[in-house]
N, C-alpha and C positions, 0 to 999 in steps of 0.2 A: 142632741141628746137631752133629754131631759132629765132634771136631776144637778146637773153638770156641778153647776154651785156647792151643792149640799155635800156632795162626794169629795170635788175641788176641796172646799175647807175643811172637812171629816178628814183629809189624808196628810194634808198641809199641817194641820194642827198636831201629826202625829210626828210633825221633821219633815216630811221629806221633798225634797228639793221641788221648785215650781217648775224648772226645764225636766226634770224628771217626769212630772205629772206631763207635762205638755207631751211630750214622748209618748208617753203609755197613750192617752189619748188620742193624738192624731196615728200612732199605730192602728188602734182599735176602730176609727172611725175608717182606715181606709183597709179593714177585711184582712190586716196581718192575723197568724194563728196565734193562740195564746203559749203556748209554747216558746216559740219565738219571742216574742215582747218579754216573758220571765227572763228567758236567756240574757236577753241586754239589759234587761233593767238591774239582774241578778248577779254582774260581769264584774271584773274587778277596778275597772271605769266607774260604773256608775255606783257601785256595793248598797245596792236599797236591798233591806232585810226579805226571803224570801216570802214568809209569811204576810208582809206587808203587802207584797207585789203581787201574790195571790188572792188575797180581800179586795185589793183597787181594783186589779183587773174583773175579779167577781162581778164587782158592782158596776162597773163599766158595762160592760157585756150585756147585763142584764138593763142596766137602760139605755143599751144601743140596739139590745130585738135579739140577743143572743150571738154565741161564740161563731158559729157558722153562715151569718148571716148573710156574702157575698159568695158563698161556695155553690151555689147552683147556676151561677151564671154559665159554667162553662158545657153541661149538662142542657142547659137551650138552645148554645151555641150549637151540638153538635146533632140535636134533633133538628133545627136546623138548615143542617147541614143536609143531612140524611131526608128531610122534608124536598128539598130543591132535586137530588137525587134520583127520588121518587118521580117528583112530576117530570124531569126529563126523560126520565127513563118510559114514564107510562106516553110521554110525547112520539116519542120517537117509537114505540111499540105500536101506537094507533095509527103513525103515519107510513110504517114501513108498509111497501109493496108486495104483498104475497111471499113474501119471504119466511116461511113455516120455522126454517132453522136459525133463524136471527131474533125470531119473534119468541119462540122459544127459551132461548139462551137469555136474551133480556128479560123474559119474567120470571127465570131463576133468581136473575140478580134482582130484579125489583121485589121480590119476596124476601128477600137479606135484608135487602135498606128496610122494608122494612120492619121489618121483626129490630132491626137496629133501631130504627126510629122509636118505637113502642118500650122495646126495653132500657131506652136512655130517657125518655118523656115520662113515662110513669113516676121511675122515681124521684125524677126533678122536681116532679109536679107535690111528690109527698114530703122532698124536702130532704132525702134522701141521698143524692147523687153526692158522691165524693171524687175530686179530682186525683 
């Protein structure tokens, strides 16, 4: 992250604890929601002011590429998935033997995957996909 310093002492200087900071942190850096990270930082464990925990995290987020940052992973994963689907499905349709009603039925399914593929890739791709 860069930045890390400038925020580090901007929040430090305001009280609040350095395992706290460290917390909020490697939350942020490993794609926890913000929601989340307020809840524990905001608990009656760690009692960091909530307004406080919302500006860090702010500034976190914003120098670590935003709040969402790791959330389209799962959005590739299953295009994918749906990608492998396809080419078996189109394998096994070129290879079947005059089989009208096999050959068939599998291109119904191969037109699902992929209309699934398309509509899970697009929005991954704009950044868009929510788990």
């Amino acid at each position: 992250m860069k930045n890390l310093n400038e925020i580090k002492e901007k929040y430090l200087s305001q009280g609040l604890p350095e395992k706290h900071f460290d917390y909020a942190f490697n939350a942020v850096k490993s794609g926890t929601k913000k929601d989340i990270i307020i809840k524990n930082l905001t608990s009656d464990v760690r009692k960091v002011d909530h307004i406080l925990a919302n500006n860090m995290l702010d500034d976190m987020f914003s120098a670590n590429g935003g709040e969402f940052k790791y959330e389209n992973r799962g959005g590739y994963l299953y295009a994918t998935f749906y990608l492998i689907v396809i080419i078996i499905l189109g394998i096994i349709i070129i290879f079947s033997n005059n089989n009208d009603s096999l050959r068939i039925k599998l291109s119904f399914a191969l037109v699902a995957f992929l209309i699934l593929f398309f509509r899970t890739l697009m929005p991954t791709l704009k950044g868009k996909f929510r788990e």
